[in-house]
NUPAKE-739108 format. One record per residue (C-alpha): residue number from 0; residue in three letters; chain; x, y, z. Coordinates in steps of 0.001 Angstrom, whole numbers. Layout:
<atoms>
<atom i="NUM" aa="Ala" ch="A" xx="X" yy="Y" zz="Z"/>
...
</atoms>
This chain:
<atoms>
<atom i="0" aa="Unk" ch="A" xx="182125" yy="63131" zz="-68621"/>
<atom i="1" aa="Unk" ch="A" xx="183407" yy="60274" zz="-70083"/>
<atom i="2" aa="Unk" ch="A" xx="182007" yy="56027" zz="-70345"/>
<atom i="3" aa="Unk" ch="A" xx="183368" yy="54116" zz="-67158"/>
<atom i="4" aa="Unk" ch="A" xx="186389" yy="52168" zz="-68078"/>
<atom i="5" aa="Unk" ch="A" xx="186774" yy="48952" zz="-66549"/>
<atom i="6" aa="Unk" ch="A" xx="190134" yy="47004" zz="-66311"/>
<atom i="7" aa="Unk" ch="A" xx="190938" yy="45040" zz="-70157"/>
<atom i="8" aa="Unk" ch="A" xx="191901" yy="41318" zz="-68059"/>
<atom i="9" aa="Unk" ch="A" xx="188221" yy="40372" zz="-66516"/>
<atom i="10" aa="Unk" ch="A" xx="187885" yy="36850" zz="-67180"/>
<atom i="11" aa="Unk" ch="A" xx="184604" yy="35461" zz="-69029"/>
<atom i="12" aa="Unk" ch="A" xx="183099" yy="34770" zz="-65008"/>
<atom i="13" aa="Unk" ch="A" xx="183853" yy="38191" zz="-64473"/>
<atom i="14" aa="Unk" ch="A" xx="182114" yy="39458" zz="-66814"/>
<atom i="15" aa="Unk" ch="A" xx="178905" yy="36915" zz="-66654"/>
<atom i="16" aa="Unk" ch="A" xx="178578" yy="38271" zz="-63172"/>
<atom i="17" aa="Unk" ch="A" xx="178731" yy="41722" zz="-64097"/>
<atom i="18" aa="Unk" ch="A" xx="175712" yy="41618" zz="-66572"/>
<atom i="19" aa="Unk" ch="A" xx="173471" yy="40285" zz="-63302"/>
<atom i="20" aa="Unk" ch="A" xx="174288" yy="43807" zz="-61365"/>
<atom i="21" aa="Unk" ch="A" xx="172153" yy="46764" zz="-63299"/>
<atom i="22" aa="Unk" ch="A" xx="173745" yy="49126" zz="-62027"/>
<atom i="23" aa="Unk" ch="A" xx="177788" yy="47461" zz="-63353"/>
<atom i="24" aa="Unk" ch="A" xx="180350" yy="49916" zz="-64763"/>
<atom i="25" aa="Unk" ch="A" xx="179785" yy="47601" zz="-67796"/>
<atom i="26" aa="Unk" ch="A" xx="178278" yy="48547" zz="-71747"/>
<atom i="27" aa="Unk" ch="A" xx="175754" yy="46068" zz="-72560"/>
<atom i="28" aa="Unk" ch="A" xx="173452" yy="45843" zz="-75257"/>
<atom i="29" aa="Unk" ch="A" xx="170338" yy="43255" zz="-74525"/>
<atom i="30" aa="Unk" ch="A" xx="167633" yy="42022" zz="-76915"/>
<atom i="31" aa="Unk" ch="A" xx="165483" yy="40177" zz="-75344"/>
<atom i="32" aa="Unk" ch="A" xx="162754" yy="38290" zz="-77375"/>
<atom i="33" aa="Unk" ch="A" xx="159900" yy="37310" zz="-75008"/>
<atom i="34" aa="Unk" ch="A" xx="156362" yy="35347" zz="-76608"/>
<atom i="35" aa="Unk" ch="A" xx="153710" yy="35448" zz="-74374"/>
<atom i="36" aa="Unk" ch="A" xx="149844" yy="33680" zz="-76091"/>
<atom i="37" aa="Unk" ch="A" xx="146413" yy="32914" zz="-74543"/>
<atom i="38" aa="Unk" ch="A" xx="146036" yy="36760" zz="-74333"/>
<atom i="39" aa="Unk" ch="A" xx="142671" yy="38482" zz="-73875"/>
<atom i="40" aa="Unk" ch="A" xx="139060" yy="37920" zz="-72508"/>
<atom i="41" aa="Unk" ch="A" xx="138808" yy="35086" zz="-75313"/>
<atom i="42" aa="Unk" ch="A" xx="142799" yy="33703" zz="-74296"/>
<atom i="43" aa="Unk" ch="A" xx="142895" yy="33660" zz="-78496"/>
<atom i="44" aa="Unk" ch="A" xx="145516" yy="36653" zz="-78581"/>
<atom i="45" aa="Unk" ch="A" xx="149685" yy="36522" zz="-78860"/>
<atom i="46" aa="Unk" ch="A" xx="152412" yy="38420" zz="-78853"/>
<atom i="47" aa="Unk" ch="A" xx="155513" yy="39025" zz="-79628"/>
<atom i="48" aa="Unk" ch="A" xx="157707" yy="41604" zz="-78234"/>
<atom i="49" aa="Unk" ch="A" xx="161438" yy="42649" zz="-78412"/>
<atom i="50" aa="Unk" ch="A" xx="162900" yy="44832" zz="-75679"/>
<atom i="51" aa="Unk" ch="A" xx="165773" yy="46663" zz="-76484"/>
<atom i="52" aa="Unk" ch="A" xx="167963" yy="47246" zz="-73336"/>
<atom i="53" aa="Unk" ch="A" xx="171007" yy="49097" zz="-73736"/>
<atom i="54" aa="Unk" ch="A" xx="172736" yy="50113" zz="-70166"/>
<atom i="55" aa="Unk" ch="A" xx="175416" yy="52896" zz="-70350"/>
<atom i="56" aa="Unk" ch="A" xx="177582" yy="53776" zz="-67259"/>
<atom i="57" aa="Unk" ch="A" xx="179210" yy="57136" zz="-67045"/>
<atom i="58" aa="Unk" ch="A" xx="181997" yy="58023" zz="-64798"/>
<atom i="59" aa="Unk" ch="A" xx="181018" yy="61283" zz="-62344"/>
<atom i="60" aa="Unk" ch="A" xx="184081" yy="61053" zz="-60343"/>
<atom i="61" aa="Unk" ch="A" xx="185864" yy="58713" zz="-58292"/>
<atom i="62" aa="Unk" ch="A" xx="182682" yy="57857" zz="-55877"/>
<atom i="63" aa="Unk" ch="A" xx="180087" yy="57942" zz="-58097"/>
<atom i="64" aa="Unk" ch="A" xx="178848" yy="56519" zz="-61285"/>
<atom i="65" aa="Unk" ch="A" xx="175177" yy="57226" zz="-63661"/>
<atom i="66" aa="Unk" ch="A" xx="174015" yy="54174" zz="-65116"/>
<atom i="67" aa="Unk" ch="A" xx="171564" yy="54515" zz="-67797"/>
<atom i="68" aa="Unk" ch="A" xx="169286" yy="51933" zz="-68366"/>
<atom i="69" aa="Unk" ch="A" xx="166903" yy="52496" zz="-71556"/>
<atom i="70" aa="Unk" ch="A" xx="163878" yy="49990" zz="-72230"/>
<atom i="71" aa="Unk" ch="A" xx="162956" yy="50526" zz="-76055"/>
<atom i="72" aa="Unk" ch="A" xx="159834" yy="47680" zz="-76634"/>
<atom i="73" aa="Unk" ch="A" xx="159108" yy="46586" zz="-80309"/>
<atom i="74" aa="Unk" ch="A" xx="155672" yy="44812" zz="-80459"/>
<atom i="75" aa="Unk" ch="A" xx="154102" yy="42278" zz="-82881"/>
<atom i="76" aa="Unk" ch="A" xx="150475" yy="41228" zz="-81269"/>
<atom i="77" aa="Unk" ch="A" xx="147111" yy="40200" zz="-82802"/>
<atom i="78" aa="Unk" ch="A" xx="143874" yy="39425" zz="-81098"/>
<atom i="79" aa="Unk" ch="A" xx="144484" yy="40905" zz="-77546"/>
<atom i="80" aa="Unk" ch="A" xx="141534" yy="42245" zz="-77156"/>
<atom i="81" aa="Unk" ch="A" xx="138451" yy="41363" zz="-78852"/>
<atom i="82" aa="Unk" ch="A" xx="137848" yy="43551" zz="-82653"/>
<atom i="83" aa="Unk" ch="A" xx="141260" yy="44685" zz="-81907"/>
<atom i="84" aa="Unk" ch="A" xx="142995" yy="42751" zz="-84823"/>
<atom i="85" aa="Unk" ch="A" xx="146899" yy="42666" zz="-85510"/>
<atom i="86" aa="Unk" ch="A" xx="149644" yy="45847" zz="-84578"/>
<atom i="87" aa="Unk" ch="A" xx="153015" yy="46018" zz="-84837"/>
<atom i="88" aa="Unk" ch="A" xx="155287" yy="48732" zz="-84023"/>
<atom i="89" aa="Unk" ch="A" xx="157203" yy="50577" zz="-80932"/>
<atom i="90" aa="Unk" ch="A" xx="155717" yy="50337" zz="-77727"/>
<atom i="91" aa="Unk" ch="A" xx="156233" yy="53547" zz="-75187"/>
<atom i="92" aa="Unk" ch="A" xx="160215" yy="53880" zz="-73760"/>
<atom i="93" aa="Unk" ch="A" xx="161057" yy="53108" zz="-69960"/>
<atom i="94" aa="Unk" ch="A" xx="164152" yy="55641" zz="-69118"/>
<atom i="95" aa="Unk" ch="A" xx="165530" yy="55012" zz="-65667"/>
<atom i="96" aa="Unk" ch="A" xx="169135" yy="57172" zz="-64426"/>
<atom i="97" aa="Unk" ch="A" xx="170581" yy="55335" zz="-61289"/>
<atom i="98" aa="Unk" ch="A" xx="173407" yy="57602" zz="-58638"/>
<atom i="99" aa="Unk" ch="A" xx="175348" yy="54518" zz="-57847"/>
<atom i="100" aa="Unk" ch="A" xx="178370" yy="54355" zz="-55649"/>
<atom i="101" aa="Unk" ch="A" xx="181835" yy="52733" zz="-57350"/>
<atom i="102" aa="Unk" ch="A" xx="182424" yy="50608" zz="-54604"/>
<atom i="103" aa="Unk" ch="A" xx="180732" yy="48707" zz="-52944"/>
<atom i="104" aa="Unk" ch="A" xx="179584" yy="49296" zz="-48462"/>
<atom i="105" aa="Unk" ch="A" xx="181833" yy="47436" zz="-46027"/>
<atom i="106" aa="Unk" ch="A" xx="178976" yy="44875" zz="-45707"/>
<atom i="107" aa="Unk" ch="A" xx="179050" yy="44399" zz="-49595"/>
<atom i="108" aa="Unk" ch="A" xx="175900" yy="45889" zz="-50611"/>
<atom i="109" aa="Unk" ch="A" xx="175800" yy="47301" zz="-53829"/>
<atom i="110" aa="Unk" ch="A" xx="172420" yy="50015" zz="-54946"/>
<atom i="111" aa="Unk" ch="A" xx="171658" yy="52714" zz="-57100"/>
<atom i="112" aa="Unk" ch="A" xx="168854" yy="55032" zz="-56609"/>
<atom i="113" aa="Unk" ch="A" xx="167400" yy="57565" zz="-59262"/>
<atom i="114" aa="Unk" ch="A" xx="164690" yy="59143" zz="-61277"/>
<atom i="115" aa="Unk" ch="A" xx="162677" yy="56653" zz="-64135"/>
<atom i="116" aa="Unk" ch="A" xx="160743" yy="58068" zz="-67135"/>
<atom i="117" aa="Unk" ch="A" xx="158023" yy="57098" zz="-69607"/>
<atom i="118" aa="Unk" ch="A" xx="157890" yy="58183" zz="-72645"/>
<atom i="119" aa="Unk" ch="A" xx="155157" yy="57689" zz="-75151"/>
<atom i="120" aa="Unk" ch="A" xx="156760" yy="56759" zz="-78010"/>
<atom i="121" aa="Unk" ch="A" xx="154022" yy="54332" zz="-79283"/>
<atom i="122" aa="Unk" ch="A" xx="153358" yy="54051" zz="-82623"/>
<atom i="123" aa="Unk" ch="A" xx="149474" yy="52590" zz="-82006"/>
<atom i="124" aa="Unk" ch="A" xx="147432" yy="53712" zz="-79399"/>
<atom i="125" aa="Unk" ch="A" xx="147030" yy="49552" zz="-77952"/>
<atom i="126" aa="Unk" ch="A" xx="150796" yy="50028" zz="-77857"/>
<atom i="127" aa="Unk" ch="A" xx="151012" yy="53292" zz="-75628"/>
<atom i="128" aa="Unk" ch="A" xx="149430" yy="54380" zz="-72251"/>
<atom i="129" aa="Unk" ch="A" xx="149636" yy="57971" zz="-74435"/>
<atom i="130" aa="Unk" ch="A" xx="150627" yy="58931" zz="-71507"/>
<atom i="131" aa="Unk" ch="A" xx="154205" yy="61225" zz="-69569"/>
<atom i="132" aa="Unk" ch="A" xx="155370" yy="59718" zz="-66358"/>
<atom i="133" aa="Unk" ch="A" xx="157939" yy="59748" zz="-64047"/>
<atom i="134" aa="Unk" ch="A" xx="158867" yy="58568" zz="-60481"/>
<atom i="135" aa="Unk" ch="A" xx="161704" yy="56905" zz="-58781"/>
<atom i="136" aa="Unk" ch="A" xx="163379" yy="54052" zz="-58768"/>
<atom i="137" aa="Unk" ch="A" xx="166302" yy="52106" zz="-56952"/>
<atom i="138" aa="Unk" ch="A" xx="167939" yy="48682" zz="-57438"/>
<atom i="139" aa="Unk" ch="A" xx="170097" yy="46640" zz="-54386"/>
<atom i="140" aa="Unk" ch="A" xx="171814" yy="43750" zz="-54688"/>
<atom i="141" aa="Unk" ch="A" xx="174467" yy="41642" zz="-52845"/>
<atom i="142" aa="Unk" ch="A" xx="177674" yy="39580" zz="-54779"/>
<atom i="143" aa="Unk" ch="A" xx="179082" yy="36864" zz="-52961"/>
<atom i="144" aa="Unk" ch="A" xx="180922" yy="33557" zz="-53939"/>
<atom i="145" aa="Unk" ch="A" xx="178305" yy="32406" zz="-57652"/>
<atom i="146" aa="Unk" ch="A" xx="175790" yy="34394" zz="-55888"/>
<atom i="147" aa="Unk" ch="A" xx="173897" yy="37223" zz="-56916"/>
<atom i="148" aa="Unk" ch="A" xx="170854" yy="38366" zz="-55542"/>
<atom i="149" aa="Unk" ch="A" xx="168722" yy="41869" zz="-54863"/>
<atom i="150" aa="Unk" ch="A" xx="165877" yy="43746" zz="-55895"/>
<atom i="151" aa="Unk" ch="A" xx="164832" yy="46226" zz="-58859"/>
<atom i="152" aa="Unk" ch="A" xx="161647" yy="48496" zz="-58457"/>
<atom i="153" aa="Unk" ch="A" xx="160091" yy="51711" zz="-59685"/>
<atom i="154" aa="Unk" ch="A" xx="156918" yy="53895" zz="-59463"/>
<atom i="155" aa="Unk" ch="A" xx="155714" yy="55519" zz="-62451"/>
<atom i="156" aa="Unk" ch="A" xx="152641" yy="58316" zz="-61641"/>
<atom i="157" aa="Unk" ch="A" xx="151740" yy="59836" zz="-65521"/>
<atom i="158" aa="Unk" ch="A" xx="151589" yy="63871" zz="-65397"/>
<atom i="159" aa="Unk" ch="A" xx="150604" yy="64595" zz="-69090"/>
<atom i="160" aa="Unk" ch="A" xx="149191" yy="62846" zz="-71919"/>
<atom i="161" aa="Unk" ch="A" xx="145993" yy="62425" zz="-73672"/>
<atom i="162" aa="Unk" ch="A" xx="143248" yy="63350" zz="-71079"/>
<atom i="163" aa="Unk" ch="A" xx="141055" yy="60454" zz="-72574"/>
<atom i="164" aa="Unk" ch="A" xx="143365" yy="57940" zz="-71596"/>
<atom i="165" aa="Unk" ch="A" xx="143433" yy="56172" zz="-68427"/>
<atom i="166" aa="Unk" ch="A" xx="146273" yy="57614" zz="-65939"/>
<atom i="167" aa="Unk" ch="A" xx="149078" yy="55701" zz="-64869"/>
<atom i="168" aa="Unk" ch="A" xx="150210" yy="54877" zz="-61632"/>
<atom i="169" aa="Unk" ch="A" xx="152005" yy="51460" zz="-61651"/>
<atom i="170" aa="Unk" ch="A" xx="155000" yy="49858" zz="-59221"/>
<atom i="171" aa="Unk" ch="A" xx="157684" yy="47057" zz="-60948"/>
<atom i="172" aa="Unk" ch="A" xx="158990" yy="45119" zz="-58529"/>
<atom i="173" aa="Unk" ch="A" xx="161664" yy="42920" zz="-59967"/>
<atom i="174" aa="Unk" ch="A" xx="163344" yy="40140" zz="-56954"/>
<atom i="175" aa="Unk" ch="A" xx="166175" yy="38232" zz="-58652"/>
<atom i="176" aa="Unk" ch="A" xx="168646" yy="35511" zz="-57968"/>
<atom i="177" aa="Unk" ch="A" xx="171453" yy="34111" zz="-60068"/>
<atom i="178" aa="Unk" ch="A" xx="174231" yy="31700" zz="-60065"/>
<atom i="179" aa="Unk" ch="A" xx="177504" yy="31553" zz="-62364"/>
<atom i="180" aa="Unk" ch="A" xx="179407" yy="29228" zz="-62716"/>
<atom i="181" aa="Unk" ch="A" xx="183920" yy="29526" zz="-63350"/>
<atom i="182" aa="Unk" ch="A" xx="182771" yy="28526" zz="-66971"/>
<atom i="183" aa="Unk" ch="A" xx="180471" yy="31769" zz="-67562"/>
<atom i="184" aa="Unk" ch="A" xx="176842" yy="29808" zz="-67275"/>
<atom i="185" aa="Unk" ch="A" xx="173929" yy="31650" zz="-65200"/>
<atom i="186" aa="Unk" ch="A" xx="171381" yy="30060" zz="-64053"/>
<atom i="187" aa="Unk" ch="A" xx="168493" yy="33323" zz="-63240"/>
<atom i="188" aa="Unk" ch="A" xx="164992" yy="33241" zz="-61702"/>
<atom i="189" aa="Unk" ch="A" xx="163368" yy="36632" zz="-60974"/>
<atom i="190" aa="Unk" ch="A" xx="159978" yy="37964" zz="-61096"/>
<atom i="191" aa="Unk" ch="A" xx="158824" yy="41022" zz="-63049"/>
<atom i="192" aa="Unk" ch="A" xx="155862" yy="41894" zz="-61443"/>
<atom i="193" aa="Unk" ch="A" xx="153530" yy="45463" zz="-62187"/>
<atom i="194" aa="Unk" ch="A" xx="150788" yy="46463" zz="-59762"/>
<atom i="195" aa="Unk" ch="A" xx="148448" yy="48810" zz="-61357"/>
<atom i="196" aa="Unk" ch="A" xx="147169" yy="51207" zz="-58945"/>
<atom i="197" aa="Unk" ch="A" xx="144304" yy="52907" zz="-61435"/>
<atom i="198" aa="Unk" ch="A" xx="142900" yy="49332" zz="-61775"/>
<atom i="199" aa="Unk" ch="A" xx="144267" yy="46755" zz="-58965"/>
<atom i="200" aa="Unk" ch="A" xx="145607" yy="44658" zz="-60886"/>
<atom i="201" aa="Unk" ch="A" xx="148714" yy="42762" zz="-60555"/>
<atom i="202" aa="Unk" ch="A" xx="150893" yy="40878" zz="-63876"/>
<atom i="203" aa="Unk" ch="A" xx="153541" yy="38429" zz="-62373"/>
<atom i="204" aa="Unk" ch="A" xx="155593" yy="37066" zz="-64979"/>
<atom i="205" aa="Unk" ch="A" xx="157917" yy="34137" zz="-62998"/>
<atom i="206" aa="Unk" ch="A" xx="161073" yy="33558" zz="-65473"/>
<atom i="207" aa="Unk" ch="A" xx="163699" yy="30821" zz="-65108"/>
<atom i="208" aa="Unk" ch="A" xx="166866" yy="31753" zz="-67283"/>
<atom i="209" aa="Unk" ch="A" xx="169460" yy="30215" zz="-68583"/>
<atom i="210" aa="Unk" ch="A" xx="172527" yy="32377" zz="-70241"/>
<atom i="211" aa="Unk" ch="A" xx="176314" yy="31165" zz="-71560"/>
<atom i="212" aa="Unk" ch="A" xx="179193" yy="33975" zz="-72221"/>
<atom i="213" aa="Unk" ch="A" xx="180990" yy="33495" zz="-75189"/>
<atom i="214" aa="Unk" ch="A" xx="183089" yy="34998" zz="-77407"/>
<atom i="215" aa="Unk" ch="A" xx="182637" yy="35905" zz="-80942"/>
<atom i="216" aa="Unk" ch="A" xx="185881" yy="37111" zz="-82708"/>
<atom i="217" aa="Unk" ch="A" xx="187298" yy="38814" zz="-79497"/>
<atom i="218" aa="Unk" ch="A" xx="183292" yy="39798" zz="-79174"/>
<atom i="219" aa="Unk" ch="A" xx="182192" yy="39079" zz="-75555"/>
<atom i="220" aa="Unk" ch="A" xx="177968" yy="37468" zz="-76125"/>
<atom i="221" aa="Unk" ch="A" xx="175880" yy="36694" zz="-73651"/>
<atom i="222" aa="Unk" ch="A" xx="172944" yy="33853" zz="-75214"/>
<atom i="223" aa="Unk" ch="A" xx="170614" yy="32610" zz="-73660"/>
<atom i="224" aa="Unk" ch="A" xx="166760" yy="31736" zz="-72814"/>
<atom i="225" aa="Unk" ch="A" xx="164094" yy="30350" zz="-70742"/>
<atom i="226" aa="Unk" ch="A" xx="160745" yy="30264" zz="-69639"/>
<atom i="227" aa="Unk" ch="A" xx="158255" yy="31932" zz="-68193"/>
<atom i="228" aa="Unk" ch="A" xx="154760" yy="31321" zz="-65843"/>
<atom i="229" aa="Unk" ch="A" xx="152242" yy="34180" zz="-65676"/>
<atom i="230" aa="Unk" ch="A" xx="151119" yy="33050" zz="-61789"/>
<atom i="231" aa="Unk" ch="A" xx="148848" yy="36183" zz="-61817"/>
<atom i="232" aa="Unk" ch="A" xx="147713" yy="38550" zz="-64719"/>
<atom i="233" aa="Unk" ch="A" xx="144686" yy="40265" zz="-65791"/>
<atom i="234" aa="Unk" ch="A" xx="141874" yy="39101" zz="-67992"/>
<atom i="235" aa="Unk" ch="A" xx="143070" yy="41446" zz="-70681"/>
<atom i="236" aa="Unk" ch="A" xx="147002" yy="40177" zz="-70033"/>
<atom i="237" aa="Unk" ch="A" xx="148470" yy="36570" zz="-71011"/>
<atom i="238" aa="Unk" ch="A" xx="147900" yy="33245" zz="-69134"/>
<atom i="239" aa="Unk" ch="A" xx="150022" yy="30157" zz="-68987"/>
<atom i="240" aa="Unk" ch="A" xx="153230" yy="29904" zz="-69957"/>
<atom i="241" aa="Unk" ch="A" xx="155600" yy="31968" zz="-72302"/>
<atom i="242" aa="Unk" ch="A" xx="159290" yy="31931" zz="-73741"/>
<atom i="243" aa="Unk" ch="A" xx="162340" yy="34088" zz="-73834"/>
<atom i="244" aa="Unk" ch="A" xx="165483" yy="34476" zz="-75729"/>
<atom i="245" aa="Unk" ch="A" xx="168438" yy="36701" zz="-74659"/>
<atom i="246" aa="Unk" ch="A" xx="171317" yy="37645" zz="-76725"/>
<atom i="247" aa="Unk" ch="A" xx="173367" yy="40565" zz="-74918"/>
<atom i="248" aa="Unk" ch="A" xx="176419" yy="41882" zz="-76472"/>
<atom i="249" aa="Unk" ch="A" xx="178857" yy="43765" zz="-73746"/>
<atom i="250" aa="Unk" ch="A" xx="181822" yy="46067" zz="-74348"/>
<atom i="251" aa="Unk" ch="A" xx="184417" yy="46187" zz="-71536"/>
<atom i="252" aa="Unk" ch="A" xx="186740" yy="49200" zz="-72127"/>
</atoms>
C-alpha cells in the first residue's frame, strides 16, 4: 500500500485549494502556533501551544483512499488554574483514519468517514485527560469556483485510563469556509468548537485566517495567520481574543 500520487503539473491554486479539503490525496505537514491568555478563574493564565498536524493519504485502490490525520499538541502554559504554576510539554495525541472516496459524487460532494483516537501521551497530568478514547468521525465538504466549504466533527467517549480522572465524552464540530484566489491566497473562517458532555460545557474558538502558497527552492509553503474570538468557553478555558500562525509544508508526488 503505497502514498497517493497526485499528478507533478498542479498549479500553486491547485494546490492552495487542496490543503482546505482534509481528506486531499495531498502530504502536508502543518504547525500551527495558536496563543490563547486571560485563562482561568482569575483570567491571569496563558498559553502557548503548537499543534503538529501531519495528514498522510494512502492509496487502497482505485475507489478508495485512507487519509491519516495525526494531531500531536506541544504546550507551554502558566497560571491556568489557580496554584497550578507553569508546564510545558506534550499534550495527549488526536488520531483520526478517514475511508474517503477518490472522486468526488455526481453532485460534487466530497466526505470521508472513519474511526478517531486519543491517546494519552501527556507528559503532565494538566496536559492529559489520562485518559483512552475513541469514536467516530466524518468530514464533508463541497469545491466549487474559489469556494470551499463543509464540516469536520468527531465524538470521543474514553474507555480506559486513570479511574481518578474525569471521563471523557466530548463532540468537535469544526464548520469552515474558504476562498482562494488564482494567486494562491485563502482567506478561512471556521469554528472549532468542543461540547463536553461530562460537564456541559461548550469552548468556541471563532478563527479568521489568512494563508499565501509559496515556494521555497522548488518547496511548496503554505504561511499564514490570523485571529481568533473565544465567543463561548469555560471559566477554567481562555476569554477574549487569541492569535495564530500557520506554516504548512506540502509534498505533491
Amino acid at each position: 500500500m503505497g502514498v497517493t500520487s497526485i499528478a507533478h503539473a498542479q498549479s500553486d491554486e491547485d494546490l492552495a485549494k487542496q490543503l482546505s479539503n482534509p481528506v486531499a490525496a495531498l502530504i502536508s505537514v502543518p504547525f500551527q502556533f495558536n496563543y490563547d491568555d486571560n485563562i482561568g478563574p482569575n483570567r491571569d493564565g496563558h498559553k502557548f501551544l503548537l499543534n503538529f498536524q501531519p495528514v498522510i493519504p494512502f492509496h487502497l485502490n482505485d475507489t478508495w483512499n485512507l487519509i491519516s490525520r495525526t494531531i500531536l499538541p506541544v504546550v507551554s502554559q502558566s497560571d491556568v488554574s489557580p496554584g497550578s504554576g507553569s508546564q510545558t510539554g506534550l499534550g495527549d495525541v488526536v488520531q483520526s483514519i478517514f475511508l474517503s472516496p477518490q472522486k468526488p459524487t455526481a453532485s460534487g460532494l466530497i466526505w470521508g468517514v472513519g474511526p478517531v483516537f486519543l491517546i494519552p501521551t501527556g507528559t503532565d497530568e494538566l496536559l492529559s485527560s489520562r485518559k483512552w478514547g475513541a469514536g467516530p468521525t466524518a468530514v464533508v465538504l463541497m469545491q466549487s469556483g474559489p469556494w470551499t466549504y463543509g464540516m469536520l466533527a468527531n465524538h470521543i467517549w474514553s474507555f480506559a485510563g486513570e479511574s481518578s480522572r474525569d471521563s471523557v465524552s466530548s463532540t468537535f464540530l469544526q464548520p469552515f469556509l474558504n476562498y482562494t484566489t488564482k494567486d494562491a491566497w485563502t482567506f478561512g473562517l471556521n469554528t472549532e468548537s468542543t461540547y463536553d458532555w461530562t460537564h456541559n460545557q461548550w469552548s468556541t474558538p471563532i478563527n479568521a485566517t489568512v494563508t499565501k502558497l509559496i515556494k521555497v527552492g522548488g518547496q511548496p509553503i503554505s504561511v499564514g495567520g490570523g485571529v481568533r474570538y473565544w465567543a463561548a468557553s469555560p471559566s477554567s478555558g481562555p476569554h477574549g481574543w487569541g492569535g495564530r500562525v500557520i506554516v504548512t509544508f506540502l509534498f505533491p508526488a
